[in-house]
C-alpha positions in Angstrom: 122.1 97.4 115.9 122.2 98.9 119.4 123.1 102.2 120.0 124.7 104.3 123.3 122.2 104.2 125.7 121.1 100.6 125.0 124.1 98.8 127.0 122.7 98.9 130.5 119.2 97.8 129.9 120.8 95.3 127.4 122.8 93.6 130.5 119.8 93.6 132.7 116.8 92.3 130.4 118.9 90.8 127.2 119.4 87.0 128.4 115.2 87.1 129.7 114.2 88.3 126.5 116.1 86.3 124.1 114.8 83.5 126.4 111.1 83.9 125.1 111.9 84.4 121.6 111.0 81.7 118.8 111.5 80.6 115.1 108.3 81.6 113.2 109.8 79.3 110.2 106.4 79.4 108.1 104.9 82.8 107.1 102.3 84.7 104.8 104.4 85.3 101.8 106.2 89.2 101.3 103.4 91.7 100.1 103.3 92.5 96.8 102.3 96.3 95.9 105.4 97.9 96.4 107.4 100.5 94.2 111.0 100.8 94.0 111.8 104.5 95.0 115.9 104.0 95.8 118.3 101.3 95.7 122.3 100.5 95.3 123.4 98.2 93.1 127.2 98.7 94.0 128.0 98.6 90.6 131.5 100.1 90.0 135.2 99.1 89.4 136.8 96.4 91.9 138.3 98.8 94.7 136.3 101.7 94.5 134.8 103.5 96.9 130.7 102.8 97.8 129.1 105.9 96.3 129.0 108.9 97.9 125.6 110.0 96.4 124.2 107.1 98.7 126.4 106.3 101.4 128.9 108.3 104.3 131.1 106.9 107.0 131.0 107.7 110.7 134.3 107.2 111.8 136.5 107.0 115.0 136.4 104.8 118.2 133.0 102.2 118.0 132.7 102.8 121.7 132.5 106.8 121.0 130.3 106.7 118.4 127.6 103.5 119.1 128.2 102.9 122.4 127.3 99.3 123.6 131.2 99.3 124.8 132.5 98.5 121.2 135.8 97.9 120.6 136.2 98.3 116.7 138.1 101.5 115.1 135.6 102.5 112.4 137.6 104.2 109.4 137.0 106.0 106.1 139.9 104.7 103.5 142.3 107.0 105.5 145.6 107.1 107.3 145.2 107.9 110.6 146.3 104.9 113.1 145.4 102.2 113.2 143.1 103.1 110.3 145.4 102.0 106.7 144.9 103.9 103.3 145.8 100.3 101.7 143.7 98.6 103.5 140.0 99.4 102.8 137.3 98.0 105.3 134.6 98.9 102.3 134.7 98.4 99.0 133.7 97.3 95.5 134.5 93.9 94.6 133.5 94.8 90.5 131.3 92.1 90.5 128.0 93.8 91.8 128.9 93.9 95.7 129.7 95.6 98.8 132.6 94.5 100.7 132.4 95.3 104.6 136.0 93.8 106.4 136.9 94.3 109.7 140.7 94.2 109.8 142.9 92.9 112.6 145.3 94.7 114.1 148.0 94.8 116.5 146.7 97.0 119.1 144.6 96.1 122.0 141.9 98.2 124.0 140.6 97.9 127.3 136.6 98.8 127.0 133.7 98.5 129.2 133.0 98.8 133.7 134.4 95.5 133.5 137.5 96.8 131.9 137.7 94.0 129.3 140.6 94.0 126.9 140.2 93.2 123.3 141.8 93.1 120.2 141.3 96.2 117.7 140.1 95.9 114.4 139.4 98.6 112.0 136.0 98.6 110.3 133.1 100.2 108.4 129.9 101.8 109.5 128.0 103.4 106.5 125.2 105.7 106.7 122.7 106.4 103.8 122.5 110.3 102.7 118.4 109.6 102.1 116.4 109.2 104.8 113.3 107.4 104.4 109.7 107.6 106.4 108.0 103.9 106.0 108.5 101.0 103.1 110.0 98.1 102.3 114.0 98.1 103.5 115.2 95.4 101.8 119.3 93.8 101.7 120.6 91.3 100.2 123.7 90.1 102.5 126.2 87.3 102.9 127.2 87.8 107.1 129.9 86.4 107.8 131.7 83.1 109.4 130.2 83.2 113.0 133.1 83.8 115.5 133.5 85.8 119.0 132.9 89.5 118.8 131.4 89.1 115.3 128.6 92.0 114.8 127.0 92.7 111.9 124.3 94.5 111.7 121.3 96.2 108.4 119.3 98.9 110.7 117.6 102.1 110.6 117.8 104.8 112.8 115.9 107.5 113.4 117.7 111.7 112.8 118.6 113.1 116.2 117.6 116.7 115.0 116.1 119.0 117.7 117.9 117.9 120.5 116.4 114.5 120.2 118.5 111.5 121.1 118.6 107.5 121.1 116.2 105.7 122.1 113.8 108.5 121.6 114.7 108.7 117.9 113.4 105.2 117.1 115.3 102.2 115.8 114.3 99.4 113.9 117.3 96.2 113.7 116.5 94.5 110.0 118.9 92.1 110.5 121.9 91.7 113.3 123.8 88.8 114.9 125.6 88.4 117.7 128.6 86.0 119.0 128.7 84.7 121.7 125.2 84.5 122.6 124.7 86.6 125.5 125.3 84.9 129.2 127.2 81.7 127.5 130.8 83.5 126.5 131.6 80.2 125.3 128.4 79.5 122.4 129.0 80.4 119.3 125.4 80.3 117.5 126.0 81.2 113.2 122.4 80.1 112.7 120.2 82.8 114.5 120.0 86.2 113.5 117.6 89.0 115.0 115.3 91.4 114.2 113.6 94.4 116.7 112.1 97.8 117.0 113.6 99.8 119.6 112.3 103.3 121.4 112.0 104.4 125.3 110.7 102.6 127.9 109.0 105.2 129.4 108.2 108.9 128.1 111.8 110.8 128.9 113.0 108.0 129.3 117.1 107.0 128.3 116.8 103.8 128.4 115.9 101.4 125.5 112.7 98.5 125.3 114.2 95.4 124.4 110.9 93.0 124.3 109.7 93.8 121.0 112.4 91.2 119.6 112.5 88.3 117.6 114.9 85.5 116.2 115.0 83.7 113.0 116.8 80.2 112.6 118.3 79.1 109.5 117.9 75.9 109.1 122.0 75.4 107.6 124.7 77.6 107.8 123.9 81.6 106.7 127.0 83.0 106.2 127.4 80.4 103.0 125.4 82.2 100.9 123.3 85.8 100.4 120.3 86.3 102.2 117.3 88.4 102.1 116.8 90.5 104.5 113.9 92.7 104.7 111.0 95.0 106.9 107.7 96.2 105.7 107.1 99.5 107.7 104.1 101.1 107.4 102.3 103.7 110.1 102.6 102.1 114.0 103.9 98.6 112.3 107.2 96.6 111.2 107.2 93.3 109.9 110.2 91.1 109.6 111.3 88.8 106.6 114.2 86.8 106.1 113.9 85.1 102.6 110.3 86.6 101.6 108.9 84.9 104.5 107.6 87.0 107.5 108.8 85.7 111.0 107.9 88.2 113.2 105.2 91.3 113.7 105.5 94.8 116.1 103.4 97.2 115.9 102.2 99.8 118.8 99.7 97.3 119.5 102.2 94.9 121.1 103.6 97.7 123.5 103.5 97.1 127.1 103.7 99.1 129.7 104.8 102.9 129.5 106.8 101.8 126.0 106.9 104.3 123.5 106.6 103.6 120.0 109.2 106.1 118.0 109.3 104.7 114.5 106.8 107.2 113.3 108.7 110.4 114.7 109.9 110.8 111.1 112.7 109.6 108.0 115.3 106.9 109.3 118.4 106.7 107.8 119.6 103.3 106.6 123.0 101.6 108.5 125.0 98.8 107.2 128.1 98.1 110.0 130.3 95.6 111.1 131.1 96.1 114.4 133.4 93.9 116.8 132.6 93.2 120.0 130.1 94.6 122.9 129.7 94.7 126.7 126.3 92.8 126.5 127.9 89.6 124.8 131.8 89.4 124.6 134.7 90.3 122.6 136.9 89.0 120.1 139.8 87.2 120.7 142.6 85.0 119.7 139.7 82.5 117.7 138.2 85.2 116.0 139.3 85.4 112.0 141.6 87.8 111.3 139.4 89.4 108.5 135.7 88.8 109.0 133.7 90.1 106.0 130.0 90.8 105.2 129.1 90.9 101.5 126.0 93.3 100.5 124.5 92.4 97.0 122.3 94.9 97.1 120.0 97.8 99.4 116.3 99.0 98.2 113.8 100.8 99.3 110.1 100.5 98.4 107.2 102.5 98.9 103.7 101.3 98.4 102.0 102.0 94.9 99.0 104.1 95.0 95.6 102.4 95.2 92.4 103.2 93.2 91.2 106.1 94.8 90.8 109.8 93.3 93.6 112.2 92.5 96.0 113.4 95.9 94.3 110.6 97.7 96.2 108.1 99.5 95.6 105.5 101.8 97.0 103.4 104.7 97.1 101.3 107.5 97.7 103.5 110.2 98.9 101.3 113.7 99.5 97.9 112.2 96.0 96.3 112.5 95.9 92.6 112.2 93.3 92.4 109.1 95.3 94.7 106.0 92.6 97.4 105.0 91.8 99.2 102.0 90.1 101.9 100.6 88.7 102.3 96.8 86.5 104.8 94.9 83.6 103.9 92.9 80.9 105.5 90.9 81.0 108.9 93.5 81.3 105.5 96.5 84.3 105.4 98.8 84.5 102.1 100.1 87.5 102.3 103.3 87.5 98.8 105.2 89.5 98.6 108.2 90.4 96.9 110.7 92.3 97.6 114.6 91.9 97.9 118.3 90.3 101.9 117.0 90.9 105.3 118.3 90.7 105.5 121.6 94.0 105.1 124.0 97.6 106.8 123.2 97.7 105.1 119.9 95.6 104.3 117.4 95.0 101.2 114.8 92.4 101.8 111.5 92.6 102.4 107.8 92.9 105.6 106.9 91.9 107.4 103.1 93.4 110.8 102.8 94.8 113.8 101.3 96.7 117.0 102.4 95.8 119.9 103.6 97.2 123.0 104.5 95.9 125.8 106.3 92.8 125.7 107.5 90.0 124.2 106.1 87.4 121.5 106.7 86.5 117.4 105.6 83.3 116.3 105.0 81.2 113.0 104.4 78.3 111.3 104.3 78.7 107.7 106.0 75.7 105.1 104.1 76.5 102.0 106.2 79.4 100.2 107.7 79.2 96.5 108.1 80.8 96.1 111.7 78.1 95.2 114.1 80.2 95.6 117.3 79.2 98.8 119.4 82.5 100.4 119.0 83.3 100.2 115.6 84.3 103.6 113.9 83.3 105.5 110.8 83.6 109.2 110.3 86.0 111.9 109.5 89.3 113.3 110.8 92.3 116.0 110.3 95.9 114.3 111.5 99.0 115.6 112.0 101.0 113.3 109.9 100.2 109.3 109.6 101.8 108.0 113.0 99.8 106.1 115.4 100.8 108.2 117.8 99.9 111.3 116.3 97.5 114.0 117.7 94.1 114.3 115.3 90.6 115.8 115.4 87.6 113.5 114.2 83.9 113.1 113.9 82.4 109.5 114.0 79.5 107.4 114.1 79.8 104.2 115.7 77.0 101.4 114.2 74.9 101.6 118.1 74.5 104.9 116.4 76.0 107.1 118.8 78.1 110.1 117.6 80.8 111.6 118.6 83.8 114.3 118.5 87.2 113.0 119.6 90.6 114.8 120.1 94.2 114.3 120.6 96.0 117.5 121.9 99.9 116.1 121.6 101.2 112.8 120.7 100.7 109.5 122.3 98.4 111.7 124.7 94.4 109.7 126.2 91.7 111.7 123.3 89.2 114.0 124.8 86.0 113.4 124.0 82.2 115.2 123.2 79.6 113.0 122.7 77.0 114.3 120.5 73.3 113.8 122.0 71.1 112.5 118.6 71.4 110.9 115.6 73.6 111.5 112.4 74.9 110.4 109.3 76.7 113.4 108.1 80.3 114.2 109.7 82.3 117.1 109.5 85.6 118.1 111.0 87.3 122.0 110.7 90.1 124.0 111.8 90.6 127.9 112.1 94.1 128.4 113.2 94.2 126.1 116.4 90.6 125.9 117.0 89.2 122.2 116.0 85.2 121.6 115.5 83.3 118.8 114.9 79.8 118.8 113.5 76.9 116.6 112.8 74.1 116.6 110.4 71.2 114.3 109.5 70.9 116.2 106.0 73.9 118.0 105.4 71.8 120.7 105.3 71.4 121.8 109.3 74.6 121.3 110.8 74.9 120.9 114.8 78.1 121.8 115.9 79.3 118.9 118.4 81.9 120.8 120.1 85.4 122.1 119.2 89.3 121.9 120.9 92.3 124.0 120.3 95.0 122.0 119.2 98.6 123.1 118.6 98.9 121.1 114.9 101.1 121.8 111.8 100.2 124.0 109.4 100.0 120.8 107.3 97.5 117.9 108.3 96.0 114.7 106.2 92.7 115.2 106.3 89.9 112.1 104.8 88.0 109.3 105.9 88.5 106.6 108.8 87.0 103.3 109.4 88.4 100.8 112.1 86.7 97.5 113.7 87.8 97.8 117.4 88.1 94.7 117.9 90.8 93.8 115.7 89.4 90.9 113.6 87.0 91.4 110.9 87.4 94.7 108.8 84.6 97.1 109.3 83.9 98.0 105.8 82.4 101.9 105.3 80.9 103.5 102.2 80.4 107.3 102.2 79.9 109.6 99.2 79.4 113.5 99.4 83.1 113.5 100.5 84.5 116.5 100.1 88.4 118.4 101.7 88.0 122.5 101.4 90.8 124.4 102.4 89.0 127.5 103.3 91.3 129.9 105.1 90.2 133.2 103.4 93.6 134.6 104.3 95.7 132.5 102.4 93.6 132.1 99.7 93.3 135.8 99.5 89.4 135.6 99.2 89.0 138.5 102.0 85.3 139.9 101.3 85.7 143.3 99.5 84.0 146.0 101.4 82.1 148.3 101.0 80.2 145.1 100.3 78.7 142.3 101.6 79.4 139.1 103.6 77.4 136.2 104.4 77.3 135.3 108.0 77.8 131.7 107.7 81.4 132.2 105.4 83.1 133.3 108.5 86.9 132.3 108.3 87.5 128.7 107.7 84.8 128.4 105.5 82.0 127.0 108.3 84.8 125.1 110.0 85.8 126.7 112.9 84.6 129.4 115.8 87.3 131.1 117.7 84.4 131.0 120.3 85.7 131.5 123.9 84.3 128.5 125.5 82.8 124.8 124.3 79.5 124.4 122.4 77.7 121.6 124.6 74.1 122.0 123.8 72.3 123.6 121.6 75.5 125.0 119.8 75.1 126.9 116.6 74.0 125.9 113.1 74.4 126.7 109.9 71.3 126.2 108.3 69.5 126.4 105.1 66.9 129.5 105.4 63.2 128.6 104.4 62.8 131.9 102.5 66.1 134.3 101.3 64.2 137.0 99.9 65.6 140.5 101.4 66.5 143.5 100.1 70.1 142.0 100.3 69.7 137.8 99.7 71.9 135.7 100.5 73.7 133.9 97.4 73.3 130.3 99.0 70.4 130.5 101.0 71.6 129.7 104.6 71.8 131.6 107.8 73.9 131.4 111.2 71.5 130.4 113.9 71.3 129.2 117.9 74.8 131.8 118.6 75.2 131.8 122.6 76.5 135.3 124.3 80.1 135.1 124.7 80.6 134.5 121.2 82.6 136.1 118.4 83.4 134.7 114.5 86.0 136.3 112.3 85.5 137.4 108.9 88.7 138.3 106.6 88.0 141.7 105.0 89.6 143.7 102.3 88.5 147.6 103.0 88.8 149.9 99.6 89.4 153.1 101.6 89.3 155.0 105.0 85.9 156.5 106.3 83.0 156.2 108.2 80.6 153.4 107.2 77.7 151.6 108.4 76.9 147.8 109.2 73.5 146.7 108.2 73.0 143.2 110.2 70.2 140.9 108.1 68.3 139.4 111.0 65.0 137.6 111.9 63.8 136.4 115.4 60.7 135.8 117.1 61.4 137.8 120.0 63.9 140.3 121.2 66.8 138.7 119.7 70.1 139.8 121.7 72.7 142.1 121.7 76.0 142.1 119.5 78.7 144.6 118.5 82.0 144.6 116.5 85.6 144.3 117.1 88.2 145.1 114.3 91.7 143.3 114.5 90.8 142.2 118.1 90.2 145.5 118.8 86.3 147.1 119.8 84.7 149.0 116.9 81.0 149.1 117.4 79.1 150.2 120.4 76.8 147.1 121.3 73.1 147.6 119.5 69.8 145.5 120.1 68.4 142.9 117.8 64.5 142.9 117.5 61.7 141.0 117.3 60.9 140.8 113.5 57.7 138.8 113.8 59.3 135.4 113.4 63.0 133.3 113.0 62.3 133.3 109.1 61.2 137.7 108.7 63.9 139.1 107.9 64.7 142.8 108.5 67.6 145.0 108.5 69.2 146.4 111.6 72.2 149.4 111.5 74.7 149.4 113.6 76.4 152.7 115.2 78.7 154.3 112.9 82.0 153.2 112.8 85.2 154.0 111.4 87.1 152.1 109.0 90.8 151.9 107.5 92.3 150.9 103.9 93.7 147.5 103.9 93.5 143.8 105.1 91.3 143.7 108.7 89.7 140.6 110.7 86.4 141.7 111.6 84.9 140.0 114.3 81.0 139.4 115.1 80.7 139.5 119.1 77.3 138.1 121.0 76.8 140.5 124.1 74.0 138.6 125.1 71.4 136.5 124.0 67.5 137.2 123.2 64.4 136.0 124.5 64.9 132.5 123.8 67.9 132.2 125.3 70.4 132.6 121.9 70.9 135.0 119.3 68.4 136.3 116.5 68.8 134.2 113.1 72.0 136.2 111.1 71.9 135.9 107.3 74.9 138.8 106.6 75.8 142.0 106.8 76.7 144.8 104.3 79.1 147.3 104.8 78.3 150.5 103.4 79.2 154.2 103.4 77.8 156.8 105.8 
């Protein structure tokens, strides 16, 4: 069902794009899979009302409130002319149906640049009080007797919250017919109905994308009997039904141009409506039926059942990809096959296995093999805002050439940046502190590269899990990975700030190993995390690893909880080979610590103990933050294992 801005596009493009639609009579069968989450049933007493639980009316002039130069009176079982109390446009017929009349009357408008007059008739338009994000929208409906200015219409439409308007909301036309057929005022077609997607043609734009259309044919006369009327809408794809048989596929795939795809912005609200007459097609008159009426057994929603994978996991098709993927967990083994054009432009097609997470924190994974031979094929891990194909993400993936790499959307629909990782790995991890975004890369999962990072300005809430996706859109590229693991590791929310006096490891700085709030990008030779070949000290670490390869120009936050004011002293557990930099430390962004020298200890894995001036602390909740000065002989920082905090 077309909305305001749609009519002068619709007058310009509407007769070449209905041209180059066809029947798709035979089709793959409706999916199974699905779970019924809402429905009416329009159950109730003959007369009544539809429920108000499910259902509210728009009302006033069509043209006011839809646009497209409508000339129908929409009304809510009220009085006001030419609207009639005693004459309902929606009700219960008490057998199990929706009744949807539009009502003659005998006033006329004039509508439209062209000025066209028209009968008015009163009618419905119904709104649902859910909103829905993806499913199966599904109707049962009887349209009515084809005749001039005759509009039905089953749709979804996206919320304009935020200042966000049609087409940029997103639309998506389950089922609507129109008569006459534009250009041909005189054909009356009651076999053809039509199904679409609809968004902007351009970013900012006002105007509407008509291509991404479709017509189905009955082969007798529709308005005999109910039909079935249905979408499956997952991430980046619809697919239309009429009957359990599919007739037509959009997904962002099938875009062209600078078209935007909007139906993963967020919930859509269901529309059932009866509208009469438009400026793209005609207008009733004196042949049109005094009381046209559209009979609604039925309206559900589904939502996909879970598959087998662990606990707050969840998968999907993200982007409509031609081959369905899936994703399964067995014996400690997630097996994710997908399929898709990958991850590379403004949107995205793969199979996705996931699970929230807030705040920051960090995915993991070890990929064993994939089964896609072509070059660009994908396996790895990401963090997403949200499951649109659209949507802006951070990931780490090996591609089966065997080339690795980290790859970043800043804002939706935006070209990914890109680091390309210079050796081989198997072991992917992605992490966030606050907007800072780091990938990393491993050939143990012990020794952990750092690839590079990006600051991204994502919800507090992301998906975070594994990906796999073909690239070329044919055969599923089939992934197994184990040692999968999703930490949220912010310190701060989880209230784990390290007590002090005390001590903290170097490598647990905020985010858990997931994140630097470094000042510039890794490139080469970026930091590690790696396991120490000997933790004896006087001090040892409790899991044996140490933060090595730190450029100058670096600092690393740790969440601290300090018992009580005074003057204290840090002790900075270091080894190096040669002279092995300069560091100091700032306290809530704010200098504490003169800069002091690192030695030579005789070798990266002799450890020794270096104090730091004096400094001053205060009772409470602090970021302390570890700052590189400069770097040592070899060009980066000594080897850190951790620091205590202690008294003076």
């Amino acid at each position: 069902m077309s909305d305001v801005h749609r009519l002068r596009y619709f007058r310009s493009v509407l007769s070449l794009s209905l041209g180059c639609c066809l029947l798709v009579r035979a089709g793959a069968q409706q999916t199974s899979g699905w779970k019924l989450v809402w429905s009416d049933e329009f159950n109730g007493a003959a007369g009544a009302p539809p429920d108000a639980a499910n259902w509210k009316f728009q009302t006033g002039p069509g043209a006011a409130i839809a646009g497209n130069e409508e000339a129908e009176m929409y009304c809510a079982r009220d009085s006001s002319a030419p609207c009639r109390a005693d004459q309902p446009n929606a009700y219960l017929d008490g057998k199990g149906h929706l009744i949807l009349v539009a009502i003659r009357t005998d006033a006329t408008v004039t509508v439209g640049a062209k000025k066209a007059s028209s009968p008015v008739y009163t009618s419905a338009r119904m709104v649902s009080v859910p909103s829905f994000l993806y499913g199966r929208l599904e109707a049962s409906i009887r349209i009515p007797a084809a005749g001039k200015g005759i509009w039905p219409a089953f749709w979804a439409l996206g919320q304009e919250v935020g200042g966000v308007h049609w087409p940029a909301v997103g639309e998506i036309d389950v089922m609507e017919q129109w008569n006459p057929l534009p250009g041909t005022p005189e054909k009356i077609d009651g076999v053809t109905i039509h199904g679409a997607v609809h968004g902007p043609l351009a970013p900012g734009s006002k105007t509407g994308f008509l291509d991404q259309s479709a017509d189905y044919i009955f082969p007798a006369n529709p308005a005999a009997g109910l039909h079935q009327f249905a979408v499956d809408w997952t991430p980046g794809a619809v697919d239309f039904y009429v009957d359990g048989y599919l007739y037509h596929r959009t997904s962002v795939g099938s875009l062209t141009g600078k078209e935007q795809w909007e139906q993963d912005r967020g919930p859509f609200s269901l529309l059932l409506n009866l509208a009469m007459g438009g400026g793209f097609f005609g207008y009733p008159d004196a042949s049109t039926g005094a009381t046209p009426t559209m009979v609604v057994d039925y309206v559900r929603v589904y939502q996909r059942q879970e598959k087998a994978l662990a606990t707050g996991w969840s998968n999907a098709d993200i982007g409509g990809p031609a081959e369905a993927g899936s994703a399964v967990l067995r014996d400690g083994v997630y097996t994710v096959a997908g399929g898709g054009a990958g991850i590379s432009g403004r949107f995205d097609q793969f199979q996705f296995a996931y699970k929230p997470m807030a705040a920051d924190g960090e995915v993991t994974a070890h990929v064993i093999d994939q089964s896609s031979k072509v070059a660009q094929a994908k396996a790895g891990v990401m963090l997403r805002e949200g499951r649109g194909a659209a949507s802006p993400y951070a990931m780490a993936f090996v591609s089966p050439d065997g080339s690795v790499h980290f790859r970043f959307r800043t804002a939706r629909g935006e070209v990914p940046g890109e680091v390309l990782y210079k050796g081989p790995a198997t072991w992917l991890k992605v992490g966030r502190l606050g907007d800072v975004f780091t990938g990393y890369a491993s050939t143990d999962g012990k020794k952990w590269d750092a690839i590079g990072n990006a600051k991204l300005a994502l919800k507090h809430d992301l998906i975070a899990g594994l990906i796999a996706t073909s690239r070329d859109n044919k055969a599923d590229n089939s992934v197994r990975f184990d040692y999968v693991d999703v930490t949220r590791t912010d310190a701060a929310f989880d209230g784990e700030a390290a007590p002090l006096p005390g001590v903290v490891q170097a490598e647990r700085f905020d985010a858990g190993g997931a994140g630097y709030t470094y000042s510039a990008e890794f490139g080469d030779g970026g930091p590690r995390i790696e396991e120490m070949a000997d933790a004896a000290g006087t001090e040892n670490s409790a899991r044996g690893y140490s933060l090595k390869e730190l450029k100058a120009g670096r600092y690393i936050n740790y969440s601290v909880e300090v018992a009580k004011d005074g003057d204290y002293v840090i002790n900075v557990r270091t080894a190096s080979a040669g002279a092995g930099g300069t560091l100091h430390f700032n306290l809530d962004q704010k200098p504490l610590s003169k800069p002091f020298s690192l030695p030579a200890t005789g070798g990266n894995d002799t450890w020794q103990e270096v104090k730091s001036p004096i400094v001053h602390l205060s009772a409470g909740r602090h970021t302390l933050a570890l700052v590189t000065d400069s770097a040592g002989a070899s060009g980066v920082m000594a080897n850190i294992d951790l620091f205590s905090v202690r008294p003076q």
